[in-house]
mmCIF file as gemmi writes it, N, C-alpha and C atoms, coordinates in Angstrom:
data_model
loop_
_atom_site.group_PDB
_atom_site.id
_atom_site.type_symbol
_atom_site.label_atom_id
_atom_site.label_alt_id
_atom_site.label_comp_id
_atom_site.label_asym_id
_atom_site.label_entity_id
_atom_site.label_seq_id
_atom_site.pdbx_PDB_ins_code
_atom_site.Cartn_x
_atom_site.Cartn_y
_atom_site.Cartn_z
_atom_site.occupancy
_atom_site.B_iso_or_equiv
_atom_site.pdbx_formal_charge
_atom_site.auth_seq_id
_atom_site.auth_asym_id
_atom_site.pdbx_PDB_model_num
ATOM 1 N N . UNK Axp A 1 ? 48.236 -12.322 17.55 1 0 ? 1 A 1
ATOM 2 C CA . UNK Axp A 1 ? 47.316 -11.484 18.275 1 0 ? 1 A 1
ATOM 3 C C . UNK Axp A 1 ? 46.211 -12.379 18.836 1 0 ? 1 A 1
ATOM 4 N N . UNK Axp A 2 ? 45.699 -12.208 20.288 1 0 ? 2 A 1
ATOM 5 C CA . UNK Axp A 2 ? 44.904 -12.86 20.805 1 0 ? 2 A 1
ATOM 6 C C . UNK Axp A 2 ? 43.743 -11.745 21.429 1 0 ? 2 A 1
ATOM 7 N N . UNK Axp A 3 ? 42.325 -12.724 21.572 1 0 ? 3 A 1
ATOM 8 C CA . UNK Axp A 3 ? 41.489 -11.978 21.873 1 0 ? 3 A 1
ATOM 9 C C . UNK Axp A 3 ? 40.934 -12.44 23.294 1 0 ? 3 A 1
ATOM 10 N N . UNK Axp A 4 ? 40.647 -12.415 23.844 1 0 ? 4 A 1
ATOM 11 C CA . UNK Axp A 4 ? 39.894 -12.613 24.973 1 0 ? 4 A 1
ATOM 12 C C . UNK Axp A 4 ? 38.561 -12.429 25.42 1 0 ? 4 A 1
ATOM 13 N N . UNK Axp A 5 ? 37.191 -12.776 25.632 1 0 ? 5 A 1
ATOM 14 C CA . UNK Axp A 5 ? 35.868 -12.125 25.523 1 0 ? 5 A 1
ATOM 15 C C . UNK Axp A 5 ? 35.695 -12.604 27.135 1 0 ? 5 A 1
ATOM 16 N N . UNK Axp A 6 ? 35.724 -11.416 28.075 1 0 ? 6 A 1
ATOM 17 C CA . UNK Axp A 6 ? 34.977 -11.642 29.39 1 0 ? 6 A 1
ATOM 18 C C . UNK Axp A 6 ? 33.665 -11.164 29.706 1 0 ? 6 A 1
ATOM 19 N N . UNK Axp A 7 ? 32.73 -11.777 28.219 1 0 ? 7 A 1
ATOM 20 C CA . UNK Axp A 7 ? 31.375 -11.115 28.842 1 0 ? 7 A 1
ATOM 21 C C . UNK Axp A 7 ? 30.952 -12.428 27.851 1 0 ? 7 A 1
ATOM 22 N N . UNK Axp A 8 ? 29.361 -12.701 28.299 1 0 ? 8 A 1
ATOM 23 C CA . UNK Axp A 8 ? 28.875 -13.599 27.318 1 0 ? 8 A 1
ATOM 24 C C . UNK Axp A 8 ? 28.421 -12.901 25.791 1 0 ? 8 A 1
ATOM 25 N N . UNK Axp A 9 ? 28.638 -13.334 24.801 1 0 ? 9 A 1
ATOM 26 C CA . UNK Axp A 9 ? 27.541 -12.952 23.773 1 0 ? 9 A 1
ATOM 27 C C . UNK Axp A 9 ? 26.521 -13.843 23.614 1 0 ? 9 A 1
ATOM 28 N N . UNK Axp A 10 ? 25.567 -12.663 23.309 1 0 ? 10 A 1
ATOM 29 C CA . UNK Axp A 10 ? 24.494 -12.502 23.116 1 0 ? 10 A 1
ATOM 30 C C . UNK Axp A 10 ? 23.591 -12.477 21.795 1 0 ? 10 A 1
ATOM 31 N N . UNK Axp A 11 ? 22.634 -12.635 21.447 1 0 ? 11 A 1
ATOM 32 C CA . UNK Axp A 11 ? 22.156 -13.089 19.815 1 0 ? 11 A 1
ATOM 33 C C . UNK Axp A 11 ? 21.007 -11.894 20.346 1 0 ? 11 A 1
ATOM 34 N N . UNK Axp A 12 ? 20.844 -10.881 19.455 1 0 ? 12 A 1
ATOM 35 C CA . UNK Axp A 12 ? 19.871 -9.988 19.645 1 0 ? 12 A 1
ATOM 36 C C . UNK Axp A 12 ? 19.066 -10.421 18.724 1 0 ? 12 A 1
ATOM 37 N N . UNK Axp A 13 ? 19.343 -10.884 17.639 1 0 ? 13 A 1
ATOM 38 C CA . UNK Axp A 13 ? 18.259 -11.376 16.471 1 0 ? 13 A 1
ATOM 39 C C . UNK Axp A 13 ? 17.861 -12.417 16.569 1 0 ? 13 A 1
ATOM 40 N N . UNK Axp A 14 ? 16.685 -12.493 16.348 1 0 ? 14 A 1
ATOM 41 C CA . UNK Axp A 14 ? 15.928 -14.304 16.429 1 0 ? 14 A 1
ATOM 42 C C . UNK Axp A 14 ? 15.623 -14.229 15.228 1 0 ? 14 A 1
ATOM 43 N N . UNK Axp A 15 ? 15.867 -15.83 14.478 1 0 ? 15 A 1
ATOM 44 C CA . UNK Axp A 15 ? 15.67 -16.097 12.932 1 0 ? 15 A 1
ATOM 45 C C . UNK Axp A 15 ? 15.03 -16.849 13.426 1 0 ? 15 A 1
ATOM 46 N N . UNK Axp A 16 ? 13.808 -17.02 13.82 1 0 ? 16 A 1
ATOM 47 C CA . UNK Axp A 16 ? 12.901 -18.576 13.919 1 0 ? 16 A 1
ATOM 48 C C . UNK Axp A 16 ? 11.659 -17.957 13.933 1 0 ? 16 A 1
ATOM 49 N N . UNK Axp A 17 ? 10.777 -18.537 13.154 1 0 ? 17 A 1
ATOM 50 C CA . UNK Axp A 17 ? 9.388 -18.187 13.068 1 0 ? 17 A 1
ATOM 51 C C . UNK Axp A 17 ? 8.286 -17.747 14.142 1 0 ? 17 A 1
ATOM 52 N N . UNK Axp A 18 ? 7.377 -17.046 13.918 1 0 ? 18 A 1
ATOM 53 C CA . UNK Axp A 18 ? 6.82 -16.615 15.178 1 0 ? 18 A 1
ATOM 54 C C . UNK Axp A 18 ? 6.182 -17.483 15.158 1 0 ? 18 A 1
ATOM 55 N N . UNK Axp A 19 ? 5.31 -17.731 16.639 1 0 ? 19 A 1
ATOM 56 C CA . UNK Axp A 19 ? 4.695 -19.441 16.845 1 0 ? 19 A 1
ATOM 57 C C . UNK Axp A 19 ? 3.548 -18.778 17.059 1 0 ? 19 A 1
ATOM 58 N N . UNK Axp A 20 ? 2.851 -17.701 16.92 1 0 ? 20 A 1
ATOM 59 C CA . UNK Axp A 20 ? 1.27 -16.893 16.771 1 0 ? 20 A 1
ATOM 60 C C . UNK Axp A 20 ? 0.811 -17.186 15.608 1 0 ? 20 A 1
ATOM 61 N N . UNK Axp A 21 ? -0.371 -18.211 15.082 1 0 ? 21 A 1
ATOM 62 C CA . UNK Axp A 21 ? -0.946 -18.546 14.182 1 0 ? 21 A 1
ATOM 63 C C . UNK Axp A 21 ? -1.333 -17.107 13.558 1 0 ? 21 A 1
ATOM 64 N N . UNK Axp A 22 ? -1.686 -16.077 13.968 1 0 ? 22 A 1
ATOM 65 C CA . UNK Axp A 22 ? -2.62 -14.869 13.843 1 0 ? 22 A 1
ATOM 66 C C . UNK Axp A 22 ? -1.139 -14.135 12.95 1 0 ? 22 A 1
ATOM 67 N N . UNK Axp A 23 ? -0.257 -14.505 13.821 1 0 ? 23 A 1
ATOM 68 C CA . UNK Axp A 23 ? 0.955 -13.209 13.234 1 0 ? 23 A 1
ATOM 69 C C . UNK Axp A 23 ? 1.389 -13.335 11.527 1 0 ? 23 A 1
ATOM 70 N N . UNK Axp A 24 ? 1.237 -12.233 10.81 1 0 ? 24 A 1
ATOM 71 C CA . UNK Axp A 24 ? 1.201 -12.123 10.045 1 0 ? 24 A 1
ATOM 72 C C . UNK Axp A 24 ? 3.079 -12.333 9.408 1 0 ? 24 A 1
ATOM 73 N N . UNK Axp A 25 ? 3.817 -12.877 10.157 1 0 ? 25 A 1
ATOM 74 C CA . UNK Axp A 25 ? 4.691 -13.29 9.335 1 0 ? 25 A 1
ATOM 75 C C . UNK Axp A 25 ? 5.134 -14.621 9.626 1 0 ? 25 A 1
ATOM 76 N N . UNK Axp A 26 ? 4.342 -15.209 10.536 1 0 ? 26 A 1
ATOM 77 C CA . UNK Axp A 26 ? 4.581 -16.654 10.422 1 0 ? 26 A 1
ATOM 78 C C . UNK Axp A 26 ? 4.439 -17.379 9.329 1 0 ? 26 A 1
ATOM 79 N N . UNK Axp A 27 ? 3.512 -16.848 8.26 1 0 ? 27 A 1
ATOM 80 C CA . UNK Axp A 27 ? 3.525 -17.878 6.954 1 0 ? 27 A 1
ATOM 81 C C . UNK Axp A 27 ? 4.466 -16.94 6.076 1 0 ? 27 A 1
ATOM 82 N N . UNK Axp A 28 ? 5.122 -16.179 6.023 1 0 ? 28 A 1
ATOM 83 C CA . UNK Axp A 28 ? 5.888 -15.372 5.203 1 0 ? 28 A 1
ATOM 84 C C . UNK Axp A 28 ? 7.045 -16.163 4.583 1 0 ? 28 A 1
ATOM 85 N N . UNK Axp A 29 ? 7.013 -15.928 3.295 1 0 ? 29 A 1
ATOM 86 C CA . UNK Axp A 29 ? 7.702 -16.519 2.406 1 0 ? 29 A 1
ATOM 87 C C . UNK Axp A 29 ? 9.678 -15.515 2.217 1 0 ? 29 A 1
ATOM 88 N N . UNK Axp A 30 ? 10.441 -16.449 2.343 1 0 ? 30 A 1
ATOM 89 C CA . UNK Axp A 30 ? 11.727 -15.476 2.815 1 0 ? 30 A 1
ATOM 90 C C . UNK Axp A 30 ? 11.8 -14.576 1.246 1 0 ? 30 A 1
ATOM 91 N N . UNK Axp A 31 ? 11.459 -14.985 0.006 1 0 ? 31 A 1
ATOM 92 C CA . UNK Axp A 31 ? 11.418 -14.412 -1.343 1 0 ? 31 A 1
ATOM 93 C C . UNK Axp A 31 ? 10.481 -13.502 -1.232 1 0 ? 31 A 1
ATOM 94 N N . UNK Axp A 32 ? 9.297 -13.45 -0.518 1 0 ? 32 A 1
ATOM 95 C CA . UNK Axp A 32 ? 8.479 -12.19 -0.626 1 0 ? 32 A 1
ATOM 96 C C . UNK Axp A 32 ? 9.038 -10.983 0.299 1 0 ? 32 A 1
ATOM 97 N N . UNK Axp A 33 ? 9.805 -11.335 1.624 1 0 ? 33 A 1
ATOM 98 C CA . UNK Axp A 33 ? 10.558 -10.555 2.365 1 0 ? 33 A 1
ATOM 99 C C . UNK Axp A 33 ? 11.917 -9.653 1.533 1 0 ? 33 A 1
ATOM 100 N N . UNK Axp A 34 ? 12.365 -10.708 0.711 1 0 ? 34 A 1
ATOM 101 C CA . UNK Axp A 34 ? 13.684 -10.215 -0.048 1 0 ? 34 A 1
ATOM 102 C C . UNK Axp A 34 ? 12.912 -9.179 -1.087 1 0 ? 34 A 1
ATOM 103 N N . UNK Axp A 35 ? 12.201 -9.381 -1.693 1 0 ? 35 A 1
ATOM 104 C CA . UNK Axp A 35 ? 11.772 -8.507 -2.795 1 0 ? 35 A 1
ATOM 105 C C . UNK Axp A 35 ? 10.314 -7.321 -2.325 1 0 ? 35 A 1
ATOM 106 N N . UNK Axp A 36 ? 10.162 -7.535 -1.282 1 0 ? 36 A 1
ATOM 107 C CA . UNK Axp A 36 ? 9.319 -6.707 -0.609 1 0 ? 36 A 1
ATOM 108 C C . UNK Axp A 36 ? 7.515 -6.928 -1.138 1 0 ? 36 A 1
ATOM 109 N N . UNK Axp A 37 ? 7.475 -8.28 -1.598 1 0 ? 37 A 1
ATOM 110 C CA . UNK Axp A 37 ? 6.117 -8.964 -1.749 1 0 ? 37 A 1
ATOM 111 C C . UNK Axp A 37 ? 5.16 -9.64 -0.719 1 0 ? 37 A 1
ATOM 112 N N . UNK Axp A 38 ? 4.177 -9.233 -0.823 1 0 ? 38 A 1
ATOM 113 C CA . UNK Axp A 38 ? 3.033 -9.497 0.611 1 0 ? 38 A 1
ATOM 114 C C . UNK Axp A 38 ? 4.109 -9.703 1.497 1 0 ? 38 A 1
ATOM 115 N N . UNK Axp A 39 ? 4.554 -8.274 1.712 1 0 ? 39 A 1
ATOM 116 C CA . UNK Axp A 39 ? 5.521 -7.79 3.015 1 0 ? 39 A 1
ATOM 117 C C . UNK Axp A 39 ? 4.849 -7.574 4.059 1 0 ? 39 A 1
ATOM 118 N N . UNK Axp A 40 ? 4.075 -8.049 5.582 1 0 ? 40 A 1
ATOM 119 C CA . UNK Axp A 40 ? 3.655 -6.547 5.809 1 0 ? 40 A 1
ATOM 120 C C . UNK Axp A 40 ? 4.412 -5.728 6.813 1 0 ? 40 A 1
ATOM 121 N N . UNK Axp A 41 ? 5.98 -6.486 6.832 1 0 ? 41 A 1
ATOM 122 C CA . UNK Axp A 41 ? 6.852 -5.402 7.393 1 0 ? 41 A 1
ATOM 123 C C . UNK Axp A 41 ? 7.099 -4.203 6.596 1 0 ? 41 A 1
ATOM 124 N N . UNK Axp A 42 ? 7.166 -4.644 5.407 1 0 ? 42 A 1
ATOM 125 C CA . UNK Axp A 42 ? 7.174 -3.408 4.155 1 0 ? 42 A 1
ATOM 126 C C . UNK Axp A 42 ? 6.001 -1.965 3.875 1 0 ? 42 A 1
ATOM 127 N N . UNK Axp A 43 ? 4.695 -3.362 4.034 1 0 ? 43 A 1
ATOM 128 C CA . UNK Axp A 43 ? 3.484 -2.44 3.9 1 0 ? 43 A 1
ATOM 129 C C . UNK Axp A 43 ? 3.645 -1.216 4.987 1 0 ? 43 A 1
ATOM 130 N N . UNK Axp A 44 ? 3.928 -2.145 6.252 1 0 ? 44 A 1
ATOM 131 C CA . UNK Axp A 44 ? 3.786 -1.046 7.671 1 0 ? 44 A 1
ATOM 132 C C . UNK Axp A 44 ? 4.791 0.327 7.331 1 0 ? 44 A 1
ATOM 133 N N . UNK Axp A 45 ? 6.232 -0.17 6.864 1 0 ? 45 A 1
ATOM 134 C CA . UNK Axp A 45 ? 6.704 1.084 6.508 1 0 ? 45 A 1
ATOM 135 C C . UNK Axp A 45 ? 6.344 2.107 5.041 1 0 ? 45 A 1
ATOM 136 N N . UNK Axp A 46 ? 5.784 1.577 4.197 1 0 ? 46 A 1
ATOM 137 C CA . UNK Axp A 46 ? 5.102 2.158 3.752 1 0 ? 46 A 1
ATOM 138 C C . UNK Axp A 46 ? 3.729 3.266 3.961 1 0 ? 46 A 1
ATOM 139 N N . UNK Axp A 47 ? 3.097 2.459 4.584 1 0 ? 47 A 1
ATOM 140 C CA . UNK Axp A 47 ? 1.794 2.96 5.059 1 0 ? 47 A 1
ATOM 141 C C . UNK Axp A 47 ? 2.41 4.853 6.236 1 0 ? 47 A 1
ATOM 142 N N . UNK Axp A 48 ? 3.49 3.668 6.648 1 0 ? 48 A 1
ATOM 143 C CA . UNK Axp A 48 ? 4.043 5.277 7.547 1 0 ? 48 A 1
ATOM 144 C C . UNK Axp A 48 ? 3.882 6.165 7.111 1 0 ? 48 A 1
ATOM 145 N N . UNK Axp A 49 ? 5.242 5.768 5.575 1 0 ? 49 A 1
ATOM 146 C CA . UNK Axp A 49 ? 5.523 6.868 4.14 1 0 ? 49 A 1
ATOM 147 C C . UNK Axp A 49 ? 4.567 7.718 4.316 1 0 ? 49 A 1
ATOM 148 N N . UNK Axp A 50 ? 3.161 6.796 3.54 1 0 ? 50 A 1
ATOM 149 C CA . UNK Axp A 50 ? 2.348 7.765 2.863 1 0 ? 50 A 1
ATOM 150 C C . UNK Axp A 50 ? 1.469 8.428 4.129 1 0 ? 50 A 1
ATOM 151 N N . UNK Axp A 51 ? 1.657 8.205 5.385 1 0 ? 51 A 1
ATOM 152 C CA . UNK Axp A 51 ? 0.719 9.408 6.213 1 0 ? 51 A 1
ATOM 153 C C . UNK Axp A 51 ? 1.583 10.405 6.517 1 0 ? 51 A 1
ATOM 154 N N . UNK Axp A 52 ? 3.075 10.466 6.282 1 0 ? 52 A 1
ATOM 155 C CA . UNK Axp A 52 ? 3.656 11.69 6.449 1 0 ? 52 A 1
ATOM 156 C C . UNK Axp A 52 ? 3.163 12.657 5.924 1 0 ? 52 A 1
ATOM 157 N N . UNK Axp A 53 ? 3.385 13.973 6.318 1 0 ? 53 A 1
ATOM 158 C CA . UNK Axp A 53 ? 2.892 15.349 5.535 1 0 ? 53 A 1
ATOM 159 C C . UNK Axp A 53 ? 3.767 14.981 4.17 1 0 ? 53 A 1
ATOM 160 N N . UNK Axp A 54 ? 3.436 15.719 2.954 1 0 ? 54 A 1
ATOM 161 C CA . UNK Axp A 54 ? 3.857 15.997 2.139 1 0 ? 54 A 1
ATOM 162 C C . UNK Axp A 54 ? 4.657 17.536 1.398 1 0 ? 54 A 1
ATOM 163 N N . UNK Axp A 55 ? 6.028 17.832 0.968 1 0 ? 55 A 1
ATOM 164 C CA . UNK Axp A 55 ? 5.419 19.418 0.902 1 0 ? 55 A 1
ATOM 165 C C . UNK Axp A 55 ? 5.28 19.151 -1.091 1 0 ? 55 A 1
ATOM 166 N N . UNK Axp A 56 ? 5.041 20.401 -1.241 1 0 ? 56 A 1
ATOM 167 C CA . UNK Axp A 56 ? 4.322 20.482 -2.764 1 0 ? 56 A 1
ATOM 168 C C . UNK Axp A 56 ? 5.228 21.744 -2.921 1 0 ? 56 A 1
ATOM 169 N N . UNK Axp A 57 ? 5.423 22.122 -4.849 1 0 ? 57 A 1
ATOM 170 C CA . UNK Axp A 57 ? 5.804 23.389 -5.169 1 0 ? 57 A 1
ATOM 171 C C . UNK Axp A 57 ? 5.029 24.5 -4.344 1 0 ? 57 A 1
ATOM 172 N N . UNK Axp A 58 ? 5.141 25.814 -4.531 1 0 ? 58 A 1
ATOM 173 C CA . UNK Axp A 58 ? 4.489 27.016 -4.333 1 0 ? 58 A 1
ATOM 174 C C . UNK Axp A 58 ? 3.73 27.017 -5.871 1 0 ? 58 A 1
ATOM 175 N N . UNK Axp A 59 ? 2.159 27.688 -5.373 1 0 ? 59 A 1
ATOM 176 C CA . UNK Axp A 59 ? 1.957 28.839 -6.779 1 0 ? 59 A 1
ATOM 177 C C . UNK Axp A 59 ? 2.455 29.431 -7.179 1 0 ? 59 A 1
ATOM 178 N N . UNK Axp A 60 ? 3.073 30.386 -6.399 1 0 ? 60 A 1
ATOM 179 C CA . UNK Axp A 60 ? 4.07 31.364 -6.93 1 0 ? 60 A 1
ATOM 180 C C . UNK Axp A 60 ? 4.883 31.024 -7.763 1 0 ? 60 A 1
ATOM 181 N N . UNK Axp A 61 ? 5.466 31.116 -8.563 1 0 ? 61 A 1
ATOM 182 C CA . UNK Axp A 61 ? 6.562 30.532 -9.35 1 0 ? 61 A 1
ATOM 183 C C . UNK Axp A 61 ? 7.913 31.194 -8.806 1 0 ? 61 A 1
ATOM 184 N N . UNK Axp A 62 ? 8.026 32.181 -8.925 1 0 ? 62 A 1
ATOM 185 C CA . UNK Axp A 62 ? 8.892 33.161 -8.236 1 0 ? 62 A 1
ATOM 186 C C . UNK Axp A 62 ? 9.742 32.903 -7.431 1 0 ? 62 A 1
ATOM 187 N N . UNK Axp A 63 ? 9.239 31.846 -6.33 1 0 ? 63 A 1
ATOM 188 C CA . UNK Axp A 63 ? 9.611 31.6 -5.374 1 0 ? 63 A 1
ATOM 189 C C . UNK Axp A 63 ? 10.41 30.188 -5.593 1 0 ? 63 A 1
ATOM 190 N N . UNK Axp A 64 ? 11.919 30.503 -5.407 1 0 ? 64 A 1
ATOM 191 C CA . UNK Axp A 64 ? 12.754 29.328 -5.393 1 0 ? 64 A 1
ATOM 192 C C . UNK Axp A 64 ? 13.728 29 -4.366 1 0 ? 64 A 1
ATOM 193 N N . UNK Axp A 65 ? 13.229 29.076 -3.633 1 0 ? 65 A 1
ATOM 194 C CA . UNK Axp A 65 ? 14.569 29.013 -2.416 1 0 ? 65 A 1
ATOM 195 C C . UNK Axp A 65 ? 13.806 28.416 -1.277 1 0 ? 65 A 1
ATOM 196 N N . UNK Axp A 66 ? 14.425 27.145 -1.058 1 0 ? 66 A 1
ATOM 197 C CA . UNK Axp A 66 ? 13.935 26.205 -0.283 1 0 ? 66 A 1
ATOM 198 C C . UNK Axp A 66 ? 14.819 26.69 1.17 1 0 ? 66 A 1
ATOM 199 N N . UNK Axp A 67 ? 13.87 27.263 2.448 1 0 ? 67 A 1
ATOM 200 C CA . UNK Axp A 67 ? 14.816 27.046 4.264 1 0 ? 67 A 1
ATOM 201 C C . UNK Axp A 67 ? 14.441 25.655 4.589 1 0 ? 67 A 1
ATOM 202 N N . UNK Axp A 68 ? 16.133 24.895 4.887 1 0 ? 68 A 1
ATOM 203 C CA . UNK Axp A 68 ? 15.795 24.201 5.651 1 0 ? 68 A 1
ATOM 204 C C . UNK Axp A 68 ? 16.399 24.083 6.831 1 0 ? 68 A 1
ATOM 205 N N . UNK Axp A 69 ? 16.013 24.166 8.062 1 0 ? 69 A 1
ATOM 206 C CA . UNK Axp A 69 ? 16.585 24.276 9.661 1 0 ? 69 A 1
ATOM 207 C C . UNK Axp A 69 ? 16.912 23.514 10.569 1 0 ? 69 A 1
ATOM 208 N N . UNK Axp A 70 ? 17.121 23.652 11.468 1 0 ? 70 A 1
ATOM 209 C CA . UNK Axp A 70 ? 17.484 22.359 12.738 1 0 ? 70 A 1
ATOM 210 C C . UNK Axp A 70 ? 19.013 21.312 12.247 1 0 ? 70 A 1
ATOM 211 N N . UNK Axp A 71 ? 19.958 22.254 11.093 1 0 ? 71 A 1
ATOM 212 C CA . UNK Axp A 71 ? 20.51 20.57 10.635 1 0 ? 71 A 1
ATOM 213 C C . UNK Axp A 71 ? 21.711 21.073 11.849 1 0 ? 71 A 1
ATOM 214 N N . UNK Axp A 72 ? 22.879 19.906 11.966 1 0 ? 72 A 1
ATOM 215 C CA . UNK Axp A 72 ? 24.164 20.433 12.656 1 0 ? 72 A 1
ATOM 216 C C . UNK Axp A 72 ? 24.969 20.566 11.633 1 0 ? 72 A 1
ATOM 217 N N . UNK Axp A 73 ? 26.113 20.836 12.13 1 0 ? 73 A 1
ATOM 218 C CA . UNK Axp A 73 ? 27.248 21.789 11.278 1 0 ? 73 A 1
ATOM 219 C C . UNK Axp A 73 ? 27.771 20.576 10.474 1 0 ? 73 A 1
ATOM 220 N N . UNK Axp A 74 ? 28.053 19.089 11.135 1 0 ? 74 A 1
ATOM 221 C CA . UNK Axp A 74 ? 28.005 18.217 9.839 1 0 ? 74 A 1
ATOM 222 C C . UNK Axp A 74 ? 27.706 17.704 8.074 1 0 ? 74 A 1
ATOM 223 N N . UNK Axp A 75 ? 26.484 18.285 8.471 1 0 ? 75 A 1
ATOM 224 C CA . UNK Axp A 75 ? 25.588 18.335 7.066 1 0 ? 75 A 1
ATOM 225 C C . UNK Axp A 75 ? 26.027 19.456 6.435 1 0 ? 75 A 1
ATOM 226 N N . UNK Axp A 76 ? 26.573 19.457 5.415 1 0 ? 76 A 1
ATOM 227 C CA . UNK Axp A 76 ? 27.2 19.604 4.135 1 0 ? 76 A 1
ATOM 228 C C . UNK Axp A 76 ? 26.314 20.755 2.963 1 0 ? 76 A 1
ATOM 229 N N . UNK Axp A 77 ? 26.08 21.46 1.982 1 0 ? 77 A 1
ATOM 230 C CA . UNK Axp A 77 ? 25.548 22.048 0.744 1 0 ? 77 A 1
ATOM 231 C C . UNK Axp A 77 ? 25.308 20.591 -0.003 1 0 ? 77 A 1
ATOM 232 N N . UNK Axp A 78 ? 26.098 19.888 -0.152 1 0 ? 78 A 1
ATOM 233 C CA . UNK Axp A 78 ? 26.497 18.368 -1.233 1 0 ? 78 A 1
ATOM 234 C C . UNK Axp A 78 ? 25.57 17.524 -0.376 1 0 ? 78 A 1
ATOM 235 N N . UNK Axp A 79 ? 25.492 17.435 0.96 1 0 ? 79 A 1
ATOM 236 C CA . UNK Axp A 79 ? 24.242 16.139 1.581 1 0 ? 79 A 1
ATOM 237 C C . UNK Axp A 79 ? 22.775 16.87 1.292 1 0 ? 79 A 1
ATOM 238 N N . UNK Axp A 80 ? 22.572 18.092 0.96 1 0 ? 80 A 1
ATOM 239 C CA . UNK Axp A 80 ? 21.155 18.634 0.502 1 0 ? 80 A 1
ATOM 240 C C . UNK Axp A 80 ? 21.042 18.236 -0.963 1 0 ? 80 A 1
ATOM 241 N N . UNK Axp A 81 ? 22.209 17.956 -1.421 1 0 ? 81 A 1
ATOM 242 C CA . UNK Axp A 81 ? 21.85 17.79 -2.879 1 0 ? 81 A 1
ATOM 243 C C . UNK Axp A 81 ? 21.451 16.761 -3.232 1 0 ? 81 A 1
């Protein structure tokens, strides 16, 4: 079996350090990236996290039945679980 490629490839990812003294991952250590230490690609998605709304129980106790809407017919009883 043979392949043929009539288009160039292309490298969408750059592995080389940013050359902005200021940028905060030019001194980044690849072990703090792997384990998510003085990340601040991590922090940033974090920080997202925590400004999302949150929801909380009801007072009510009573009340147990969670609507949830907008899904498509894909999503499953077992993918809510």
């Amino acid at each position: 079996m043979t392949f043929e490629v009539h288009t160039p490839l292309t490298v969408f990812c750059r592995h080389d350090k940013p050359t902005d003294p200021d940028d905060p991952l030019a001194d980044q250590n690849i072990k703090d990236r792997f384990y998510g230490q003085n990340d601040p690609v991590a922090d940033k998605m974090m920080n997202r996290y925590n400004s999302m709304p949150k929801i909380s129980p009801p007072q009510d106790r009573s009340i147990t039945t969670l609507y949830v809407g907008g899904l498509s017919d894909e999503i499953t009883e077992e993918d809510l679980r």
